[in-house]
N, C-alpha and C positions, 0 to 999 in steps of 0.2 A: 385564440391564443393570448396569454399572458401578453401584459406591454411591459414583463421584464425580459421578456425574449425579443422583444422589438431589435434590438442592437445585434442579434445574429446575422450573418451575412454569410451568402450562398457562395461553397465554393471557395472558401477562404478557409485557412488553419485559425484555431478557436485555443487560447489559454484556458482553462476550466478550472474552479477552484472550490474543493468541498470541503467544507468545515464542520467537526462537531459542535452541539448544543452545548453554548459555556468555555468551549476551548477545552472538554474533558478528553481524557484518552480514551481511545477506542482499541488502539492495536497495542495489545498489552502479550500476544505470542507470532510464533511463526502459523500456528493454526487459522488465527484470525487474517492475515497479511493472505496467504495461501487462500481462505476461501472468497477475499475480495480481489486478487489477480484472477482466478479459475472461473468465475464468476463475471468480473471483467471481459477478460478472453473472448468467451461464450457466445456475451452477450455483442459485445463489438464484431462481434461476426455477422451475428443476427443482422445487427441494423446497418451493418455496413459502415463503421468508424476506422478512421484507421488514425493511429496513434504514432508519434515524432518520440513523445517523453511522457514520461511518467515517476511518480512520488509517491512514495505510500509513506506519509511519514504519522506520529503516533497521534496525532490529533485531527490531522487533514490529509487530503490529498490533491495533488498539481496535478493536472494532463496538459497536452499537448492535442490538439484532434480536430479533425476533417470528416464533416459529413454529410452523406448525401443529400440532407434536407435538412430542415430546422426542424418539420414535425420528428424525423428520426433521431435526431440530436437529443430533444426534448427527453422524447419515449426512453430514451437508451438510458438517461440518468435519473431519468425517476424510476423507472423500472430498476436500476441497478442500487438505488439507495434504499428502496422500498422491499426489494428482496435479503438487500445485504443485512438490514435491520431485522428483518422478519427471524432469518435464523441465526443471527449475533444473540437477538433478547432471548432466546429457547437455548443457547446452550447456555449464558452466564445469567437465567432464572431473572432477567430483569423485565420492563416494561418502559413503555416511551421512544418519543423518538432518539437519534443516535445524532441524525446532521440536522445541520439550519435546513429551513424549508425552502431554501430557492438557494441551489445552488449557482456562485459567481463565476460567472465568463465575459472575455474580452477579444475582439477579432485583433489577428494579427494580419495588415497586410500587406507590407512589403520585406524582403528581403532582410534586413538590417532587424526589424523589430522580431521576426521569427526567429531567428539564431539569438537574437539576444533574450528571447521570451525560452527556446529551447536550453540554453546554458544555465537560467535562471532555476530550471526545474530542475534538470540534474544535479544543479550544486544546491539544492535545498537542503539534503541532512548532511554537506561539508557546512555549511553557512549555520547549519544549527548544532553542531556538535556531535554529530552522530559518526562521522570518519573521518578521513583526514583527506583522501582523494575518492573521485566519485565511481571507482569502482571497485573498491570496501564497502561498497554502502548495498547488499542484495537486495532491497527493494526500488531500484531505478532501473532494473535490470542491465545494466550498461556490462557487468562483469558477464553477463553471457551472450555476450558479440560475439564472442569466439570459442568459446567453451561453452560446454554443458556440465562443466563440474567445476568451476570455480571456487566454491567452497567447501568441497570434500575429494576422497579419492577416486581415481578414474574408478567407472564400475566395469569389470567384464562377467558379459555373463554367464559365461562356462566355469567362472569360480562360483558365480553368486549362489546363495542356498536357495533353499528351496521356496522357505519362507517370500526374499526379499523376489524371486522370481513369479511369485505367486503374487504378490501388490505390483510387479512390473505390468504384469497382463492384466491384474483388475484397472489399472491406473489406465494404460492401453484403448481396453473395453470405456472406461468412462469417458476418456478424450473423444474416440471416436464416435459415440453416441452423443457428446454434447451437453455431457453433465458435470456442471459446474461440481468440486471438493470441498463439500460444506464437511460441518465436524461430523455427521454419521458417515460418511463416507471416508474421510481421512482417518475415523477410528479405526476401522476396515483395513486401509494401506498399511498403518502404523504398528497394527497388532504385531505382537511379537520380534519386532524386528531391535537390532542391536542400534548402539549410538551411531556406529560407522556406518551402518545399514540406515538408520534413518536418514543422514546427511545426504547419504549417497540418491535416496531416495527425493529429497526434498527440492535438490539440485536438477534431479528429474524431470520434477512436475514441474519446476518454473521454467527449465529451458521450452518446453512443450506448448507451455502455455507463457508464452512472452511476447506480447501483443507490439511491440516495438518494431512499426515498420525501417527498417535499417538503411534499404537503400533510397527511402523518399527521403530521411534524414541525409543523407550523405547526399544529395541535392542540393542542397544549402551553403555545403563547403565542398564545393567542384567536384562533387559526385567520389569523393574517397571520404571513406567513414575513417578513416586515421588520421584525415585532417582534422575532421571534425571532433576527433575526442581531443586531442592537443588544444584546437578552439575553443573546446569544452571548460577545458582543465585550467586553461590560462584567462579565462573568463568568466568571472560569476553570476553574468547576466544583470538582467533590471525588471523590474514592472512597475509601473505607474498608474495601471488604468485598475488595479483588484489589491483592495487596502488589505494587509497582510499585518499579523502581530508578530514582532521576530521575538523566538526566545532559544535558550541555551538547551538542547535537548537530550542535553547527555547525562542532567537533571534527573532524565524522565529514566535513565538506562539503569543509571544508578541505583534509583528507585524500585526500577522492578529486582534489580540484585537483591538490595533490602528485602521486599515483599517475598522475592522466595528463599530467604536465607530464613523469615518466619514460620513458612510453612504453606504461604499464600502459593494456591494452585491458580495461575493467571490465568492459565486455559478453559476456567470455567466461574472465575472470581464475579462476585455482582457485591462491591462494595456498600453499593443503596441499598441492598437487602439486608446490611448486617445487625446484629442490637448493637442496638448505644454504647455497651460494655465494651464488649469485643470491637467496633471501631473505635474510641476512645482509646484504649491501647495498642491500636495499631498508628492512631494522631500524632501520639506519644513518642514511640520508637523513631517516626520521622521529625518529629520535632528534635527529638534527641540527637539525631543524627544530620542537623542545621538545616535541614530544609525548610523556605519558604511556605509560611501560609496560602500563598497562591499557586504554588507549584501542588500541595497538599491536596488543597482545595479540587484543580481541577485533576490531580491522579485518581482520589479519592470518591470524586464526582456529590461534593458536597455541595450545597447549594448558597449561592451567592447570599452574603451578608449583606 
């Protein structure tokens, strides 16, 4: 075993902290986000993690987690960074790796540092720009404590069509057999279906697959999870011990508005592949539109000067 995993401790809640090569983005749609929760899910099943908090935000990701061993710990995120790359580079035509190669974690173990290490991750895309309270934010899953459709309309499904009832049961079949929602498979769900059907659909597969054990979190704060989100909300938490780059990431939101107001399909974009031309005039439009060289840099996934 690695002596970067020396500092795990049995038995204890674990901060985790995975970052891309560079600080570049990675989760540039709801596709990408969907196949690293599903994926997630799956695999925390497998090895037996059970997760407090979670972030998906556009260049890293927070967890929170408990497991039953370091070797499983280990296994669980290299395997989950080793496969999410695998089929990220096949569907945006790229090559290379995605994250650093040794993912950061830090044990938490008492009381006080776990709640202020869990508040720290939920409010990661309030603290970067991304919403305003942290259940606006669908990738913390916090908005579906209580609902399965937070952000679309209830679905029933003696209205639903046929279509959207025909991805209910494939989606169904996949959960149950334990196959993570990479892009050939989400192609499958998505066919045909309308905007309101997608949503309704998307809101779906996260409830389903929302690895957020709820009532170990509500442990923390006297066993009611509505203390804990008020704790949450009134708290933005700390970390000391996993050095973190803070920046404004609603930079990044803006950005992709741009990129598809151009015609940029994010769902399957690999920027390093493009000619010189055609990125040059995409450098341009965001130049033009005041953005940061650094911000450029790592949307763009240009390489360090």
């Amino acid at each position: 075993m690695s002596k970067d995993y020396r500092k795990y401790r049995e038995c204890q809640t674990h901060h985790v902290y995975s970052k891309a090569v560079d600080g570049n983005i990675i989760f540039y749609s709801i596709q990408d986000c969907i196949y690293y929760l599903t994926l997630y899910y799956h695999l925390a099943k497998r090895y037996g993690i059970k997760t407090m908090a979670i972030s998906i935000m556009p260049n890293h990701i927070h967890s929170n987690e408990t497991a039953p061993s370091r070797e499983e710990f280990v296994l669980f995120h290299c395997r989950l960074a080793s496969e999410f790359s695998r089929k990220y580079n096949a569907q945006h035509h790229r090559k290379g790796p995605l994250f650093m190669k040794s993912f950061g974690f830090a044990p938490k173990t008492v009381g006080k540092k776990v709640r202020d290490n869990i508040a720290y991750i939920v409010n990661n895309p309030v603290v970067g720009g991304l919403c305003k309270n942290i259940e606006e934010y669908r990738w913390n899953l916090m908005a579906y404590r209580n609902s399965d459709h937070p952000f679309s309309e209830k679905l029933q499904l003696s209205k639903a069509s046929y279509r959207l009832r025909r991805s209910l049961s494939m989606l169904q079949y996949y959960f149950d057999t334990g196959i993570p929602l990479d892009y050939t498979c989400q192609g499958i769900l998505y066919k045909g279906l309308s905007k309101k059907e997608s949503a309704q659909l998307t809101d779906r597969i996260i409830s389903m697959h929302n690895c957020l054990d709820f009532k170990e979190l509500a442990g923390y704060y006297q066993g009611d999870i509505g203390n804990a989100l008020i704790a949450i909300s009134a708290n933005s938490g700390s970390e000391h011990d996993i050095p973190e780059d803070y920046e404004d990431y609603s930079l990044y939101k803006e950005m992709m508005r741009l990129a598809l107001d151009l015609g940029i399909d994010l769902s399957t974009c690999n920027f390093e592949g493009l000619p010189e031309e055609e990125l040059a005039k995409i450098i341009w439009q965001f130049n033009r539109a005041g953005f940061q060289p650094k911000h450029i840099r790592k949307f763009l996934h240009l390489p360090r000067k």
